[in-house]
N, C-alpha and C positions, 0 to 999 in steps of 0.2 A: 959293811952293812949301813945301811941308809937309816940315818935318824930319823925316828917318828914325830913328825912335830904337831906338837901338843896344842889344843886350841887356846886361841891368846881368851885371857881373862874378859867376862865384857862389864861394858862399867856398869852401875847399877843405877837402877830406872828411878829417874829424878821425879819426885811427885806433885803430882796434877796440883794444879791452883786452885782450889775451892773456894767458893764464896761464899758468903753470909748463906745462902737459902740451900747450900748442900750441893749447887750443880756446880758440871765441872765444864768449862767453854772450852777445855784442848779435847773434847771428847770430838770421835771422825764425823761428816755431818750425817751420814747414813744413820749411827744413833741416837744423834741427837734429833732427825727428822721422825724418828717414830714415837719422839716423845710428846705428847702434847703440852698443846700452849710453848715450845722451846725457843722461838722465836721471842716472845716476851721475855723468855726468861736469857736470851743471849743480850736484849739491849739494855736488860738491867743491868748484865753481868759487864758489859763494857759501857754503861756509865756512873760516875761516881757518884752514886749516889747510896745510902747507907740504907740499911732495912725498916731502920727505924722513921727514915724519911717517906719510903715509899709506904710505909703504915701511913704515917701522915697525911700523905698526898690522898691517898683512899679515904682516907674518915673524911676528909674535906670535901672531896669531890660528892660521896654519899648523903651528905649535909647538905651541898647544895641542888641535888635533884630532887627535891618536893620545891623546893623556889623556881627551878627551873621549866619545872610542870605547871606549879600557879603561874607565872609571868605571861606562859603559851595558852595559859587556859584563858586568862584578862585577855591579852591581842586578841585573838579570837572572837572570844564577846564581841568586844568593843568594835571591833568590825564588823561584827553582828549587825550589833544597835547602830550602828553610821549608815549601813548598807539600807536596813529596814527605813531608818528617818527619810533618806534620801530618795528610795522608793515612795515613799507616803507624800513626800511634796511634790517629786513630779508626776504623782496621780491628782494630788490636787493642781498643781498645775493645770494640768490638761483638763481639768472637769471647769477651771475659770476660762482656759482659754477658748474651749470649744463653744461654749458658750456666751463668751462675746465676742468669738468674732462670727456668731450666729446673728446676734443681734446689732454688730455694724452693718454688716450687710442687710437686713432688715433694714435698717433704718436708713441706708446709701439708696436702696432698690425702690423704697415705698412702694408697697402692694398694693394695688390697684389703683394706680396712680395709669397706669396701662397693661396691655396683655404681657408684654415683655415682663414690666416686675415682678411676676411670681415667679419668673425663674429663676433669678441667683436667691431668691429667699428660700426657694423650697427647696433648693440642689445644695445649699448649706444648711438648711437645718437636718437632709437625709446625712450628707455625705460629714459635715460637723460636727454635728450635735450627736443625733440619734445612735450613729454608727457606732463617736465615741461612746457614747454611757454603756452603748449593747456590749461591747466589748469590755470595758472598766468594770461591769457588774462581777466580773471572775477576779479582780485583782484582792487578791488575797489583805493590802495595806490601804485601796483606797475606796473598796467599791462603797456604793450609797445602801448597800442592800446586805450587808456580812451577816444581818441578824436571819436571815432567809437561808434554808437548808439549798444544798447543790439543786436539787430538784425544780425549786423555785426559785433559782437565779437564772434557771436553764429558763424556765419560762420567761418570766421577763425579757432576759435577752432574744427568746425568739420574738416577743410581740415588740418589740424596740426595732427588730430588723425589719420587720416584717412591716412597720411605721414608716422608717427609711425606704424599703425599696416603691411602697406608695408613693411617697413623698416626690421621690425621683423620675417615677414613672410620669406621673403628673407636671412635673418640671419639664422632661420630656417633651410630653406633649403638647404645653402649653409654647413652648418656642417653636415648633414644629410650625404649631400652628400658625404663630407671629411671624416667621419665615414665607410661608405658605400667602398669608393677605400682602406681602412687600414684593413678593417674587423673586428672592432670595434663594440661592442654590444650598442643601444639606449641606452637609457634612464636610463643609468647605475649607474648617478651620482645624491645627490639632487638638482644638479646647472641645471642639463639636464630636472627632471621632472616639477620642479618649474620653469622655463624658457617656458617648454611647454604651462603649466597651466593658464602662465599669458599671454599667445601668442592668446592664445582658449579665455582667459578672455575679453582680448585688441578685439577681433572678435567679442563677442558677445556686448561688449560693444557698438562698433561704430554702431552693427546695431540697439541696444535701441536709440541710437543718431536719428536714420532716424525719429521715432514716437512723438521726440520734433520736429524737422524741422518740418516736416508734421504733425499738431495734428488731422488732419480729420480722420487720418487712425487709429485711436485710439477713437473714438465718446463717447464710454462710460467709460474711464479715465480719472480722473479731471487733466490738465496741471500741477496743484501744485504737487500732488502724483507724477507724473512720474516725473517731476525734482528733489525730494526729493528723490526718487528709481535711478534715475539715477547718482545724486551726488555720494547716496551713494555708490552704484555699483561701482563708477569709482575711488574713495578712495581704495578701496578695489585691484580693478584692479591696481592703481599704489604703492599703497603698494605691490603684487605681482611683479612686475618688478624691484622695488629695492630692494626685497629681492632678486629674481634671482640675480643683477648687484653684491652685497653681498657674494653670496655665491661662484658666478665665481672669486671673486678674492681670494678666498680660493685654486682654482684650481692649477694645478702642472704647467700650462704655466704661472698662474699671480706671482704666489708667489715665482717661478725660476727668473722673472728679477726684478720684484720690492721689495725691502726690509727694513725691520728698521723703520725709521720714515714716508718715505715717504707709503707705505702699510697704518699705520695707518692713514694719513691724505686721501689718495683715501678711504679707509671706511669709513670716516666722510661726503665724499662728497654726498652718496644715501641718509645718515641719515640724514642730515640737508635739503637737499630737503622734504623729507617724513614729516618732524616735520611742515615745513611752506605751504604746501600743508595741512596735516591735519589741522592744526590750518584756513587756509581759508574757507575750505570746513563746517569744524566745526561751524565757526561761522557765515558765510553765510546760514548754510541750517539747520543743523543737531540740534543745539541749539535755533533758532528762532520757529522751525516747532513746539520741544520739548515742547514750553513756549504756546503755540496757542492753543486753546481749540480743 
């Protein structure tokens, strides 16, 4: 007869490694994955580090997140107040610059000294002056008008454009005309067409201005669109005007008396207007509308 052989003995099951917090790391990972958080608790368990530390490590850490929260709330601010400051002086900026280099050219052109001078006088104080303050009167840090409700800055800035496209119109004309007694051909220069363009642009602007004043006459355009169409528009339009201001001092009458350094600092004068003008208009209209579903 065949011996029955008996199952050998088996050894007895050598016990799990426990660690300080009760969990055991030779557990299969099937259930160690349905444990939550077990991830955290496998890199505690493989490093050495004792329970009493990683109390530690936690009271420290909780200690320092209300500093961590004031430190981010200061930066902030204080980027705030840098941001604000620096907006407020290249509004003043632009309200000094527009302004005298209104009044160089004034004073380069002498009005009525001939037909010709009232052109660059009056095509800088439209496309200089007037355009900037109509525009500045919305800047939140520099206008001259913050004590006037939206209503009555809206006014203003229409009767300030409304001054300008005069202004231009009349400049306009009055070279037309001085072309006209010399026998001189239009529109012969890019200072002439570009000056034209932004003259037509400035006209039709002011009348998209009438459909904000009066929004009845528009019933089926949402308010927001047409101020968002008309910001942009009018960026555009004053971009146009100091590009013409630009290119007339290229001209054979600007660049015969003004020379050397003073030429390049009157060119600087349209471009630093244009830059703080866009950066308004940018971030009042163009950028918030952009972010809005």
């Amino acid at each position: 007869m065949h011996s029955i052989r008996q199952p050998l003995p088996m050894a007895p099951a050598e016990p799990r490694s426990v660690v300080s917090d009760g969990w055991t790391p030779c557990e299969h990972p099937s259930e160690t994955a349905r444990r939550p958080g077990w991830w955290i608790k496998r890199a505690c368990a493989l490093t050495p580090v004792t329970l009493s530390a990683q109390r530690r490590l936690r009271s420290v850490t909780e200690r320092l997140q209300p500093l961590a929260r004031l430190t981010m709330a200061l930066s902030v601010e204080t980027e705030s107040h840098i941001y604000r400051a620096l907006r407020t002086a290249s509004g003043a900026a632009a309200h000094l610059v527009a302004l005298g280099f209104t009044i160089f050219v004034a004073v380069l052109a002498r009005p009525g000294s001939s037909l010709f001078s009232w052109h660059p006088m009056l095509m800088s104080l439209a496309f200089s002056f007037l355009m900037t303050e109509a525009l500045l009167v919305f800047s939140p840090e520099s206008s001259l008008l913050r004590s006037l409700s939206r209503k009555g800055r809206a006014r203003c800035h229409w009767v300030l454009q409304l001054l300008a496209l005069l202004c231009a119109l009349l400049g306009l004309g009055l070279v037309i005309l001085h072309k006209e007694q010399l026998g001189k051909a239009h529109l012969a220069t890019w200072h002439g067409r570009a000056g034209l363009i932004a003259v037509l642009w400035a006209g039709l602007q002011c009348s998209g201005g009438v459909g904000l004043l009066y929004p009845k006459l528009l019933p089926r355009w949402p308010l927001a669109k047409l101020k968002l169409y008309h910001a942009t528009s009018g960026l555009v339009g004053y971009l146009l005007g100091s590009a013409s201001l630009l290119l007339g001092m290229c001209s054979l009458w600007f660049t015969a008396t003004v020379t050397g350094g003073v030429w390049y600092l009157a060119v600087l004068c349209p471009v630093i207007t244009s830059l703080v003008i866009m950066s308004q208009v940018s971030n009042a209209y163009l950028y918030r509308k952009r972010i809005q579903p």
